[in-house]
C-alpha positions as CSV (number, residue, x, y, z in Angstrom):
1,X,-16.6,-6.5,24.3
2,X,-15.3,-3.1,25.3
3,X,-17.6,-0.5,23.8
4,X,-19.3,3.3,24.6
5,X,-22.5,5.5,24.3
6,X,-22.2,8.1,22.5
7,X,-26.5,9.4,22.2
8,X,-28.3,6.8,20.7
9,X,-24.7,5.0,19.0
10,X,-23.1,2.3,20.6
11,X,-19.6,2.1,19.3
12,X,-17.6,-1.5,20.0
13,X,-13.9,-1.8,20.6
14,X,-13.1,-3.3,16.7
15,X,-9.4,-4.5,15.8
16,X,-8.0,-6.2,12.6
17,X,-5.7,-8.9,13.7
18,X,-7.8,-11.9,13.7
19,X,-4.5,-14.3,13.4
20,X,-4.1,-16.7,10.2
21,X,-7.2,-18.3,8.4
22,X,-8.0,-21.7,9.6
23,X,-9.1,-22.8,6.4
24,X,-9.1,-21.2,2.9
25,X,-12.2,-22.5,2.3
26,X,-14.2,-19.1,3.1
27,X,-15.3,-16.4,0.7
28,X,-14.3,-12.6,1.1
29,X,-16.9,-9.9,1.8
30,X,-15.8,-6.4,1.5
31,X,-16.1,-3.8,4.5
32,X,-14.8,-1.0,6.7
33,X,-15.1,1.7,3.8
34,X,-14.0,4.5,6.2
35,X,-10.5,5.3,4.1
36,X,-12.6,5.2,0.9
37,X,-12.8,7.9,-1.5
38,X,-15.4,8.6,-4.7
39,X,-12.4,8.5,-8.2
40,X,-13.8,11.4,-10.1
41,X,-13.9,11.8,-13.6
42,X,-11.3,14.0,-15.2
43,X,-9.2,15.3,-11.9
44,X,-6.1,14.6,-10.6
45,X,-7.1,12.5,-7.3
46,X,-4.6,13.2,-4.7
47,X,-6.0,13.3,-1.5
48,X,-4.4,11.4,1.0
49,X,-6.3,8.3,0.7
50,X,-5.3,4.8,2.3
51,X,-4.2,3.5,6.2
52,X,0.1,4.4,6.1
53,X,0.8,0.8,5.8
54,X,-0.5,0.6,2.6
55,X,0.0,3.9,0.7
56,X,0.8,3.3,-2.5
57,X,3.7,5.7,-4.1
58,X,1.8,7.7,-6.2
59,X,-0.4,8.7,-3.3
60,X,3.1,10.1,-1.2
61,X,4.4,11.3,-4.1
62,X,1.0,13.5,-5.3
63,X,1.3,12.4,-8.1
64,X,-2.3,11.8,-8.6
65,X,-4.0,8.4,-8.0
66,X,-6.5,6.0,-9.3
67,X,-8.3,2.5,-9.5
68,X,-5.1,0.8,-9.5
69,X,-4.0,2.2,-6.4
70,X,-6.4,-0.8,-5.1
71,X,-4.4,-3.2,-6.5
72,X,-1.5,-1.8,-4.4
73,X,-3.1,-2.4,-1.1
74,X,-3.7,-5.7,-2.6
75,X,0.0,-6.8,-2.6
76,X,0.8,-5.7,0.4
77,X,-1.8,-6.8,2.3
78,X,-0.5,-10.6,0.7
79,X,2.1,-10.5,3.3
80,X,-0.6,-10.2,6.7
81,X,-2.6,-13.1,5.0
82,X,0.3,-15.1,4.4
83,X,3.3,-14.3,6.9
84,X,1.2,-11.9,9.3
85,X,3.3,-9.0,9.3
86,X,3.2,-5.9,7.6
87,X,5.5,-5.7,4.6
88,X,6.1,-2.0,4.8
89,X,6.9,-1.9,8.9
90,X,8.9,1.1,8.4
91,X,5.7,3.2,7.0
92,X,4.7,4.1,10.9
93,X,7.1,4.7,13.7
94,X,6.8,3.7,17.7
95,X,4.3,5.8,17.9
96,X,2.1,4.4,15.2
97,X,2.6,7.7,13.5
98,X,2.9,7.9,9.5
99,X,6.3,8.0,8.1
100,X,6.3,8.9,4.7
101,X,10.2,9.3,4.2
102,X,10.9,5.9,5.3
103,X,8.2,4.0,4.2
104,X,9.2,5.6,0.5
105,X,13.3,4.4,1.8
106,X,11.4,1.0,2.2
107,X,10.0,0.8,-0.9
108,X,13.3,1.5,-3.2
109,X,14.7,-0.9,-0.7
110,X,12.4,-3.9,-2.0
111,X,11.6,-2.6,-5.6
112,X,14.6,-0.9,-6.5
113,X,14.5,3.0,-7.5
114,X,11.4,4.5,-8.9
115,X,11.7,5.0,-12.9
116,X,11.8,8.7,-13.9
117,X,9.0,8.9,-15.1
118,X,6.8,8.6,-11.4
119,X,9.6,11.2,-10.1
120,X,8.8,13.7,-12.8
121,X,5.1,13.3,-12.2
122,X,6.1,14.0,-8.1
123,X,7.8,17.2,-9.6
124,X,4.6,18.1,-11.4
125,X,2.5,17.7,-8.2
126,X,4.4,20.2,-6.5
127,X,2.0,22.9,-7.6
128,X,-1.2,20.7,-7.2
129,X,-3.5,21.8,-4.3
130,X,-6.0,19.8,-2.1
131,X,-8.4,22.9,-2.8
132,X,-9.4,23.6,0.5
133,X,-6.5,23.1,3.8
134,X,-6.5,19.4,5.4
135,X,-5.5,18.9,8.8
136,X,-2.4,16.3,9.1
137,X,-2.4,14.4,12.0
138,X,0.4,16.5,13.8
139,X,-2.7,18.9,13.6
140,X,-0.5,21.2,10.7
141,X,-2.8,22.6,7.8
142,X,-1.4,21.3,4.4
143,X,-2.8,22.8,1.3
144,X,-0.8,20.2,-1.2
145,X,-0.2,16.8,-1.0
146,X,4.0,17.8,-0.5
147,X,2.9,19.7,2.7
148,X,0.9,16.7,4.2
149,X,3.3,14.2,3.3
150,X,6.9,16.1,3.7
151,X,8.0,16.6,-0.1
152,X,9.6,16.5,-1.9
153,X,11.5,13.8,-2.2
154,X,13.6,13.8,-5.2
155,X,15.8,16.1,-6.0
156,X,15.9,17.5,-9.7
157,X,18.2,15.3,-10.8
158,X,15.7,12.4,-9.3
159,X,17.8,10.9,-6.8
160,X,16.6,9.9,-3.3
161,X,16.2,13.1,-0.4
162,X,16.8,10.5,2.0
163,X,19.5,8.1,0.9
164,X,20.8,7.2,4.6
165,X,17.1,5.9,5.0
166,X,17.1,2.5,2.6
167,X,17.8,-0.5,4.4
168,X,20.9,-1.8,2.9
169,X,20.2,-5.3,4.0
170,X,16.1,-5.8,3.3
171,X,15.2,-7.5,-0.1
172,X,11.5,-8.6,-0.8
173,X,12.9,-12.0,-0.9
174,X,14.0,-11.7,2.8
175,X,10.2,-10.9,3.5
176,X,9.3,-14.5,2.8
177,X,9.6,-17.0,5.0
178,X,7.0,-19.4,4.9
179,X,7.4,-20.6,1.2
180,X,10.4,-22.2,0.3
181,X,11.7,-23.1,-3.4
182,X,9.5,-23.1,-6.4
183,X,6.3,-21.7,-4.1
184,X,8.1,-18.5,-2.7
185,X,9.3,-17.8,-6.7
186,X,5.8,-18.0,-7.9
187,X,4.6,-16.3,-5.1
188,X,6.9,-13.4,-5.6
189,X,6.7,-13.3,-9.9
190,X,3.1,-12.6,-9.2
191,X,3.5,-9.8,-5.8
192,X,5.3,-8.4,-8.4
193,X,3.2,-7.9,-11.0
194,X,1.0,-5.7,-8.4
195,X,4.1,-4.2,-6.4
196,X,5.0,-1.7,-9.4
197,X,6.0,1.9,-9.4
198,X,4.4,3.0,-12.0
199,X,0.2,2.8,-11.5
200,X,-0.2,1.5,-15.1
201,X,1.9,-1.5,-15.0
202,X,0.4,-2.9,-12.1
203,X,-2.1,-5.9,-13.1
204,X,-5.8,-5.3,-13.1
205,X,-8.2,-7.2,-11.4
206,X,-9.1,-9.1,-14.4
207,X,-5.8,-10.0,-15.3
208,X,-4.7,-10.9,-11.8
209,X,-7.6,-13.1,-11.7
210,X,-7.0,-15.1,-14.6
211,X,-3.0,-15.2,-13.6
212,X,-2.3,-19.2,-13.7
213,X,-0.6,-18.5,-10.4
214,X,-4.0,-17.9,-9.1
215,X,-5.4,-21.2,-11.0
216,X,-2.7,-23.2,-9.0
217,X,-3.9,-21.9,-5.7
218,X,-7.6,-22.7,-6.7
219,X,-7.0,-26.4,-8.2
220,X,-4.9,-27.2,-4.7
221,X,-7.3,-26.2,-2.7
222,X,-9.6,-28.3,-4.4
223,X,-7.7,-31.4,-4.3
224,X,-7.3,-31.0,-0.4
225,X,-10.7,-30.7,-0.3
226,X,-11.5,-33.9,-2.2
């Protein structure tokens, strides 16, 4: 494996696309905690957290972030476990660079517009501040979340900046391909009880866990088993 020295640290070439799972009868372990960030107690969280491909709107939009932008990175990482592909390709360009603008385009295009309510919240973010200046990665200092990101992106009357950016012809539904009929409707009720605007109507962990869509998957895999 490739790998360097760096003093007494050996650091090995790492890489995240380890193809579809062979069997689902494995049990997740939680790692790579590098994007992770400490929630504190009565602050508006909105430092860039998360990889682009999984931003979560409220993160883009500064308008402050929490627990449930977990659940977020949940739903979309659904589509590499299932369809191995990233459901939001647009979020980086050719250049594996973040693209805010059209990842948000991407986002309205699968979910529809965001409700009022988020977009007033980006409005009210527009005077937040990081606290001390952040580095982007085109190396520019940003001192609020609409610096680092490129906001706004609403106008006052909350429509879209960026309106030539949607693609006209991509539905969520489109982005299933590997369940057909009854399977790719369940499957997409419950993406969407995760996929939601606003923070607080996404599902918690709890609930998602006890979802009977969840109970299907575990009593089929079961029987295959048996």
């Amino acid at each position: 494996m490739s790998q360097k020295t760096i003093g007494d640290y050996t650091i090995y070439l790492c890489h995240n696309n380890f193809g579809r799972p062979k069997s689902l009868d494995f049990l997740p372990i939680l790692s790579d905690f590098g994007s992770a960030q400490f929630q504190l107690d009565n602050v508006t969280n909105t430092w860039p957290i998360q990889p682009d491909c999984y931003r979560a709107p409220e993160v883009l939009l500064g308008a402050g972030w929490s627990y449930s932008a977990d659940i977020w990175n949940l739903g979309v990482m659904m589509w590499e476990l299932i369809e191995d592909k990233i459901l939001f390709s647009n979020a980086r360009d050719s250049n594996l660079r973040g693209t805010p603008t059209a990842h948000l385009a991407q986002m309205i295009a699968f979910l529809g517009p965001p409700p009022q309510e988020l977009i007033a919240q980006e409005k009210e973010g527009l005077n937040r501040t990081f606290g001390i200046g952040l580095r982007n990665p085109d190396g520019k200092l940003c001192n609020s979340p609409a610096e680092w990101f490129g906001g706004p992106f609403f106008d006052d009357n909350g429509d879209f900046l960026h309106k030539h950016l949607i693609p006209e012809s991509q539905t969520l539904e489109d982005t299933v391909t590997c369940l057909k009929g009854t399977e790719k409707d369940e499957f997409l009720a419950f993406a969407r009880n995760i996929l939601q605007w606003l923070p607080e109507n996404r599902k918690t962990a709890k609930e998602l866990a006890e979802d009977p869509y969840l109970s299907e998957i575990m009593i089929t895999v079961k029987e295959s088993k048996s």
